[in-house]
RODO-2510 file (C-alpha; in nm, 4 decimals, decimal comma):
residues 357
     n   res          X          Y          Z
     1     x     6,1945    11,7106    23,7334
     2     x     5,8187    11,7406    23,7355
     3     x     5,5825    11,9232    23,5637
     4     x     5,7404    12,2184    23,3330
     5     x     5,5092    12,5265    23,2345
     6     x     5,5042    12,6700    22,9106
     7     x     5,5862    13,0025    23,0544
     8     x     5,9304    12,9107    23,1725
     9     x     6,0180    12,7612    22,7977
    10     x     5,9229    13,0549    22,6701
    11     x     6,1524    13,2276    22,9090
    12     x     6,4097    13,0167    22,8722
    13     x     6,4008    13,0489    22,5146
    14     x     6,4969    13,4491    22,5494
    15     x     6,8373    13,2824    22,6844
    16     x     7,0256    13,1331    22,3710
    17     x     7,3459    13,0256    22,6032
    18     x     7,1270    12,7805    22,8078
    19     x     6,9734    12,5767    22,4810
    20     x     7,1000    12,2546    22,3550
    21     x     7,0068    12,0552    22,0691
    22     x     7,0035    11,7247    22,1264
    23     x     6,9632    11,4175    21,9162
    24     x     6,8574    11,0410    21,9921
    25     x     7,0584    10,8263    21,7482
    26     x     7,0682    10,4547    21,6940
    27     x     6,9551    10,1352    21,4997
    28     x     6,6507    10,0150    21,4580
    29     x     6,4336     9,9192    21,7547
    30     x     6,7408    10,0015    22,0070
    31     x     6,5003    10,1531    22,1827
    32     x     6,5500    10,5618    22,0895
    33     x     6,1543    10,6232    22,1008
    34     x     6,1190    10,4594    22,4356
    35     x     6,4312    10,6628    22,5987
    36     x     6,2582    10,9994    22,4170
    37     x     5,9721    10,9263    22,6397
    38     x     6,0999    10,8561    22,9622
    39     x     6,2732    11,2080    22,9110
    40     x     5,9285    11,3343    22,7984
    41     x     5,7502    11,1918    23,1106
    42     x     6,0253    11,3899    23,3556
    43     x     5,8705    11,7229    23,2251
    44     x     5,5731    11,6531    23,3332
    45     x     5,4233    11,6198    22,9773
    46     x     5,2953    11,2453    22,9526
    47     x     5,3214    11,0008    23,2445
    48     x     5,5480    10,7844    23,3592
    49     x     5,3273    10,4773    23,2994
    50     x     5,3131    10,5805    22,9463
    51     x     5,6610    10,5917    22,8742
    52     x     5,7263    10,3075    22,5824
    53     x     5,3939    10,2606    22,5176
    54     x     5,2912    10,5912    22,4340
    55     x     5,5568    10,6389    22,1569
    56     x     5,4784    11,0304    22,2238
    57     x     5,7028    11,1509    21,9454
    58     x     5,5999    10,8958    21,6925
    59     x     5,2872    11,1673    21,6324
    60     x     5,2579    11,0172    21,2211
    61     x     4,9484    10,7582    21,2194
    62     x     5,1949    10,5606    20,9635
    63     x     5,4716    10,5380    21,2125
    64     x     5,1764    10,4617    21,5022
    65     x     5,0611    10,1385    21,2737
    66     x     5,4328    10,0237    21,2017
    67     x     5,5815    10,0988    21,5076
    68     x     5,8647    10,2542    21,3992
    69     x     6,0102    10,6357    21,3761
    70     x     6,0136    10,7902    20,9937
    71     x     6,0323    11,1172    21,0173
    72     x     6,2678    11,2959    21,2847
    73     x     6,0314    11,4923    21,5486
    74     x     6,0902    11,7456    21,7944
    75     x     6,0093    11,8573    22,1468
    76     x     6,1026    12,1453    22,3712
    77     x     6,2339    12,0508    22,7528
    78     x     6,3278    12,2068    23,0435
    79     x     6,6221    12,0709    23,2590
    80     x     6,7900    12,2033    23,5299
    81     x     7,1584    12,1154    23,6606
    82     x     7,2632    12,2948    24,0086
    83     x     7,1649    12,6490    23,9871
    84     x     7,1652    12,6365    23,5711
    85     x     6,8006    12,5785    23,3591
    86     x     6,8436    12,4812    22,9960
    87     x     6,6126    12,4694    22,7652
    88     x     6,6493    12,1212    22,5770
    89     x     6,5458    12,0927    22,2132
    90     x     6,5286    11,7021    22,1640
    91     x     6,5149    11,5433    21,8238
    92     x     6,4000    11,1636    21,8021
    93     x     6,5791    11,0889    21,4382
    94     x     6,4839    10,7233    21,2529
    95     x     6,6928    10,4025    21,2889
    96     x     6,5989    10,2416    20,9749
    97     x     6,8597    10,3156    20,6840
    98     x     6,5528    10,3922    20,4280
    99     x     6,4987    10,7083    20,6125
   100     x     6,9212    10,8218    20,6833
   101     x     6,8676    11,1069    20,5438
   102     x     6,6641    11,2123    20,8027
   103     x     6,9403    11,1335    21,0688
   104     x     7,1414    11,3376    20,8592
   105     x     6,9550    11,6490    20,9158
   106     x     6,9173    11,5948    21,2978
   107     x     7,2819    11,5929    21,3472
   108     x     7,3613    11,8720    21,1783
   109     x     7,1000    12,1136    21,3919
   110     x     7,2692    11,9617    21,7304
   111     x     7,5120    12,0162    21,9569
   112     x     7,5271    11,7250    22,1066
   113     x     7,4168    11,3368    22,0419
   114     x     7,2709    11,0206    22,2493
   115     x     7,3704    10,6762    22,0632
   116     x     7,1319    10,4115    22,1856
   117     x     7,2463    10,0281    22,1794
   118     x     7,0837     9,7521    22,2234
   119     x     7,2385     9,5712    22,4969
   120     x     7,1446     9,2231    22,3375
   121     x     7,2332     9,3158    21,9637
   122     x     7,5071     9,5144    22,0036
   123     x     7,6230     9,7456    21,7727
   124     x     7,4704     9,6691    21,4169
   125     x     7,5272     9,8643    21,0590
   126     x     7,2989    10,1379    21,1193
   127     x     7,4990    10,2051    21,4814
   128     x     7,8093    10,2280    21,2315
   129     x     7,6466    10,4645    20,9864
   130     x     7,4926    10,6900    21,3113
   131     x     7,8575    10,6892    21,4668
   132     x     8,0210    10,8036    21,1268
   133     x     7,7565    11,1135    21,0915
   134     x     7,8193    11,2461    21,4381
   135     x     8,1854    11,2140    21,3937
   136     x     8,1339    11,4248    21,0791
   137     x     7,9584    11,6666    21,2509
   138     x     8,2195    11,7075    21,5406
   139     x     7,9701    11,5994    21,7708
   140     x     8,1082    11,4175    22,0825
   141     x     7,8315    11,1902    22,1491
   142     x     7,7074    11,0012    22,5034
   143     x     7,6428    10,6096    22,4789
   144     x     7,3417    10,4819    22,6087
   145     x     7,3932    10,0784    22,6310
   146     x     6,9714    10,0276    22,6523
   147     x     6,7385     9,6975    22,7648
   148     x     7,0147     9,5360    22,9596
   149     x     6,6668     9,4043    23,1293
   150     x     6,7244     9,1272    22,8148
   151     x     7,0458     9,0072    22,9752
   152     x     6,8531     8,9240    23,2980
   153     x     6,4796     8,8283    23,1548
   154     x     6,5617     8,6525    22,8402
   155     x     6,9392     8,5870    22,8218
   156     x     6,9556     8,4548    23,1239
   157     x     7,2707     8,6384    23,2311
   158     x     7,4540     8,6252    23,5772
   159     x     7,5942     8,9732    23,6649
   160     x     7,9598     8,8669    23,5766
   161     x     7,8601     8,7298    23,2550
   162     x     7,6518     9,0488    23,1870
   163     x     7,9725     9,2431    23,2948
   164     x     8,1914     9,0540    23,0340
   165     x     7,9103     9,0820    22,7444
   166     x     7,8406     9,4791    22,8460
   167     x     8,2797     9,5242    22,7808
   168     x     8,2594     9,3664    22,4013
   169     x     8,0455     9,6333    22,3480
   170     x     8,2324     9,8873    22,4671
   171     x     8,4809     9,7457    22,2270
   172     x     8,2389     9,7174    21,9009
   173     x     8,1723    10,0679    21,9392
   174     x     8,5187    10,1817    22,0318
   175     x     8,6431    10,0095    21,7662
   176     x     8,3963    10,1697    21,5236
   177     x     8,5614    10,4878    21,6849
   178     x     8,8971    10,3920    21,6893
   179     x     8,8422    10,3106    21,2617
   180     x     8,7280    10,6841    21,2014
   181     x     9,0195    10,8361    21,4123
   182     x     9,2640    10,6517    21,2068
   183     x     9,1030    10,6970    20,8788
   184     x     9,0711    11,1611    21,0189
   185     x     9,5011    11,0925    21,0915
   186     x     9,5632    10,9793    20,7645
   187     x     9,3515    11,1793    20,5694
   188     x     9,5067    11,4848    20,6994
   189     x     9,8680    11,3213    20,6254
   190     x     9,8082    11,2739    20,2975
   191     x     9,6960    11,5865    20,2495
   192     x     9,9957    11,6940    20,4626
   193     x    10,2499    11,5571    20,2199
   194     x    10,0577    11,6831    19,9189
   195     x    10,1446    12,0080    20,0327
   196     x    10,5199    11,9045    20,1300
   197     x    10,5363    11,7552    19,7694
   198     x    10,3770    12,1380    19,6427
   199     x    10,6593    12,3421    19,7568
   200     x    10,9419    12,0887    19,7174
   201     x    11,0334    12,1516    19,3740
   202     x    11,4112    11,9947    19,3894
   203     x    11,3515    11,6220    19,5808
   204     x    11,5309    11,3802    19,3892
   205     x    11,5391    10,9691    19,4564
   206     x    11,3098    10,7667    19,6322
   207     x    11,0499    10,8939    19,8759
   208     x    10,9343    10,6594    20,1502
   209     x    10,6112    10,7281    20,3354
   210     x    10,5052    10,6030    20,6594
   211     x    10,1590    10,5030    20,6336
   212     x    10,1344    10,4927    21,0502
   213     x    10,3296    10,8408    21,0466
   214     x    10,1212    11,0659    21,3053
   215     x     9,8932    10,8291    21,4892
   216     x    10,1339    10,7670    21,7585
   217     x    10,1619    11,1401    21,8342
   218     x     9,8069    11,2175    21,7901
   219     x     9,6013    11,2146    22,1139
   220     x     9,2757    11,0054    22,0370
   221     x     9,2190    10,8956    22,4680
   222     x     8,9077    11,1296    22,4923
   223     x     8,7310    11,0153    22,1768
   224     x     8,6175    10,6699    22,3365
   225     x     8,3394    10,5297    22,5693
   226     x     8,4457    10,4604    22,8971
   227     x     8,2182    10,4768    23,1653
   228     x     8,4942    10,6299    23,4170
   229     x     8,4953    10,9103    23,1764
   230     x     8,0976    10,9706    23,2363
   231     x     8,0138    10,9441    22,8553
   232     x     7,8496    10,5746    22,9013
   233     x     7,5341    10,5329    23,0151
   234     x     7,3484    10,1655    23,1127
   235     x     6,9720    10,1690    23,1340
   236     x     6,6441    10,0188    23,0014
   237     x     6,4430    10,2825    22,9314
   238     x     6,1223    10,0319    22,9528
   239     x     6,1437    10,0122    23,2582
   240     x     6,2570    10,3431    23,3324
   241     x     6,5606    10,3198    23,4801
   242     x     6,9559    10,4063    23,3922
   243     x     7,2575    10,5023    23,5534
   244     x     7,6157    10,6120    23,4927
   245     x     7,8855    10,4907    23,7602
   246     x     7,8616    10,8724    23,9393
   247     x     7,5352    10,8113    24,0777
   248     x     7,6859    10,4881    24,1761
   249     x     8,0341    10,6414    24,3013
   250     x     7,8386    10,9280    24,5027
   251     x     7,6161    10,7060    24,6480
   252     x     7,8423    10,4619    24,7874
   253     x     8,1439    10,7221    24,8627
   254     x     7,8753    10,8227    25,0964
   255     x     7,7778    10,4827    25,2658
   256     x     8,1616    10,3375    25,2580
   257     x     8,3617    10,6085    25,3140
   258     x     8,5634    10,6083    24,9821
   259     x     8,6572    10,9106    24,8241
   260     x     8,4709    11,0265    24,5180
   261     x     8,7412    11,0152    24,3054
   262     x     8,8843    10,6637    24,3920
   263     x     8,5873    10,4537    24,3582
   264     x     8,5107    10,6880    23,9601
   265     x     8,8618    10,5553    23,8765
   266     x     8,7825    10,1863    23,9971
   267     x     8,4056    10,1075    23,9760
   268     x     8,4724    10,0117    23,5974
   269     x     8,7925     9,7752    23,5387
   270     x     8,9743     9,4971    23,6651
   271     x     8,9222     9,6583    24,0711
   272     x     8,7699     9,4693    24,3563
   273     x     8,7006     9,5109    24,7118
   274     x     8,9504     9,3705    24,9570
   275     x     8,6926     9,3313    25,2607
   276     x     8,9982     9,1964    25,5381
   277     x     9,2135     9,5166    25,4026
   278     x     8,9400     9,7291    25,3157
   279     x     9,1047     9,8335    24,9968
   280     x     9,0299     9,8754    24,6500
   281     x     9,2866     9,6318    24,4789
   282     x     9,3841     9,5335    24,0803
   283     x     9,3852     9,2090    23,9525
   284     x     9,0047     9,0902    23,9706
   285     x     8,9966     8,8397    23,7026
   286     x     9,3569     8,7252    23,8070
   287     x     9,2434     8,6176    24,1603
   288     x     8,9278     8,5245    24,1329
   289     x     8,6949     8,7983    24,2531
   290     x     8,4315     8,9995    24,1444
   291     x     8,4638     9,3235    23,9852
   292     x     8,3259     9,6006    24,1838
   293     x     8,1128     9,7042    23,9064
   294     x     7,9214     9,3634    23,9473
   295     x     7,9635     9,3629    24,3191
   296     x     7,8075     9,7135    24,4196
   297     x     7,6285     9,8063    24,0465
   298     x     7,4785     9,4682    23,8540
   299     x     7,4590     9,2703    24,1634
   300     x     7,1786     9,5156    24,3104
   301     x     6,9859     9,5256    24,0050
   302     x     6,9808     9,1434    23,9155
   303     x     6,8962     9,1053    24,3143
   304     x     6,5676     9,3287    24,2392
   305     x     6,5096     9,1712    23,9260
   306     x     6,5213     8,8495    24,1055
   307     x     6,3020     8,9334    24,3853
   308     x     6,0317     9,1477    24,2095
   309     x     5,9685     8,9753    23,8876
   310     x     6,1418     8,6423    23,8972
   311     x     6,0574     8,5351    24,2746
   312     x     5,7782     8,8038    24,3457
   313     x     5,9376     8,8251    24,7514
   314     x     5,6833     9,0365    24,8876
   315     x     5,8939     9,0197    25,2054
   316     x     6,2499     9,1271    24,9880
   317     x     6,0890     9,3482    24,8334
   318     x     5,9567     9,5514    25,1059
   319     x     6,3260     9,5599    25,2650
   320     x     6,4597     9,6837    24,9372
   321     x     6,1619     9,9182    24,8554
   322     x     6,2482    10,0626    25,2708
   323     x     6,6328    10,0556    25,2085
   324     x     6,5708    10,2416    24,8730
   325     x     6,4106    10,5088    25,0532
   326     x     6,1193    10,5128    24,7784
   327     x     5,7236    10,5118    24,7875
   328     x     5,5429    10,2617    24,5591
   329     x     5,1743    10,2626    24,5597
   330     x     4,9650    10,0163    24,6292
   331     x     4,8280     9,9629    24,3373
   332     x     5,1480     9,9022    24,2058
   333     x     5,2364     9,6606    24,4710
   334     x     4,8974     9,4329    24,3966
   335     x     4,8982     9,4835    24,0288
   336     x     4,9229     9,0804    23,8065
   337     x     5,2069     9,2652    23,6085
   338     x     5,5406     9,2454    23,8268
   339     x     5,7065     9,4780    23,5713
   340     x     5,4687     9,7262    23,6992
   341     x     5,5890     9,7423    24,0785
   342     x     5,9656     9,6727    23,9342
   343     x     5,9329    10,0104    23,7189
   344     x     5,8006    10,1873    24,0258
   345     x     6,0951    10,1301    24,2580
   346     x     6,3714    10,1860    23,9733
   347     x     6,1921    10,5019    23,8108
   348     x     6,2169    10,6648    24,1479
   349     x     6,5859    10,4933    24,2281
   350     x     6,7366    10,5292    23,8999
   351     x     6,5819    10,7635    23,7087
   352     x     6,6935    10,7376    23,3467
   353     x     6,6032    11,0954    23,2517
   354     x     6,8555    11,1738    23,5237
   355     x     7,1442    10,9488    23,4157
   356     x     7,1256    11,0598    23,0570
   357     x     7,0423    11,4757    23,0442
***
């Protein structure tokens, strides 16, 4: 997004229907610092290189020293979408459960929410606890599933096996959602048949109450991660990447000749390519095959990972940097840290700040 002047915030700020408070929300050391500064770095405000290192809104020596956020902090940015500019108020809250209290107070100034996880840990108490407060709130939040570069680099994942381990997740945090819908439905029958119980002076016998009454009629679909519904979002922010299946779906509507539409429904799920039909078909794990999500998403990345950092293909990489379409200096090309060059290519690829805002 570049480099945003302080003139245009100010400006900006004169428009109160184009500002959004936003919070980062997660456990400790999923990695909501890091993702703060990759947004940061796309206003122009600290660089790119910096981004994880820097720690920009940790701005307490104490939380410098300890390397962790106490106190929730604040920064202005500017984003644009089509022909709209928002102003974005961005609040990096704590993950620690000393300092909840602070997280507490973030969600209630926001409209809006990004839940990091760590794509190793999963979700863990303080994901529970950050979950609850922005259901509270009525804040629909956006999942960010964060360092899936541990699945590769230290986990030693294939792409299917990532696939499998990235869908319990989905389902630790669903779940989590799943518990608060059901505990909203029954709060609000209870209090339901309190009032029935009010006004019905004259019942006589036994009563019999359905405990599940309501919870097949109530509509709870939209509440959940799913990343066909554009609320999930799989990155490492240290090395400044992330994506949601659109950018994925646009990208290779474009170079296949799929409709939008279809390959949104079937990039995440039990889908795979039929190359002889050339069809989208169900059934993956039934036949055999690979998902498309790991054929035309995780495949990619793992391939880069692989040829940058594991391999260091000087001849792959070129190819991939040429078929990318993206410039990476040369500096960056001849520097001893491969991670350097690897967060060249994907910051320019798959911007995180992009995927997320």
């Amino acid at each position: 997004m570049g480099h945003t002047s302080l003139d245009k915030i100010i400006a900006l700020q004169r428009n109160p229907a184009n500002i959004r408070n936003l919070c980062i929300l997660a456990h400790v050391d999923h990695g909501k610092t890091t993702l703060a500064d990759c947004l940061v770095a796309s206003n122009g405000i600290i660089s790119s290189r910096l981004a994880g290192k820097l720690r920009y809104l940790d701005s307490r020596e104490d939380e410098q020293i300890r390397g962790i956020t106490m106190k929730s902090s604040a920064i202005s940015l500017h984003y644009r979408n089509g022909d709209q500019e928002y102003l974005l108020n961005l609040i990096d809250s704590p993950g620690h459960v000393d300092f909840s209290s602070e997280v507490s107070t973030a969600v209630r100034l926001c409209d809006g929410a990004i839940v990091v996880v760590d794509a190793v840990e999963g979700v863990c108490p303080q994901t529970q606890v950050v979950l609850r407060q922005a259901w509270l709130e009525n804040i629909r939040p956006v999942l960010v599933i964060n360092k899936i570069d541990r699945l590769i680099m230290e986990l030693k994942l294939t792409s299917q096996e990532a696939y499998t381990h990235l869908q319990k997740i989905l389902e630790q945090v669903n779940a989590v959602t799943g518990t608060l819908f059901t505990s909203k439905v029954l709060e609000e029958r209870a209090e339901k048949e309190k009032m029935e119980e009010r006004e019905s002076e004259t019942l006589s016998g036994d009563q019999v109450y359905d405990w599940s009454a309501g919870l097949e009629e109530a509509d709870d679909s939209h509440l959940y991660f799913s990343p066909d519904q554009g609320n999930v979002v799989f990155a490492s922010a240290i090395d400044g990447w992330g994506f949601s299946i659109q950018q994925f779906a646009h990208i290779y509507s474009q170079r296949m000749g799929i409709k939008t539409e279809v390959l949104l429904k079937t990039l995440w799920g039990d889908f795979y390519l039929n190359a002889k039909a050339k069809k989208i078909m169900k059934g993956a794990q039934a036949k055999g095959k690979k998902p498309l999500f790991v054929q035309l998403v995780l495949d990619n990345i793992w391939s880069l990972y692989d040829a940058v950092v594991t391999r260091r293909d000087k001849e792959k990489v070129e190819k991939v940097v040429t078929s990318l379409g993206v410039k990476v200096m040369a500096r960056d090309s001849r520097h001893s840290d491969p991670k350097v060059l690897l967060s060249a290519i994907c910051s320019q690829w798959l911007p995180v700040s992009q995927a997320v805002l």
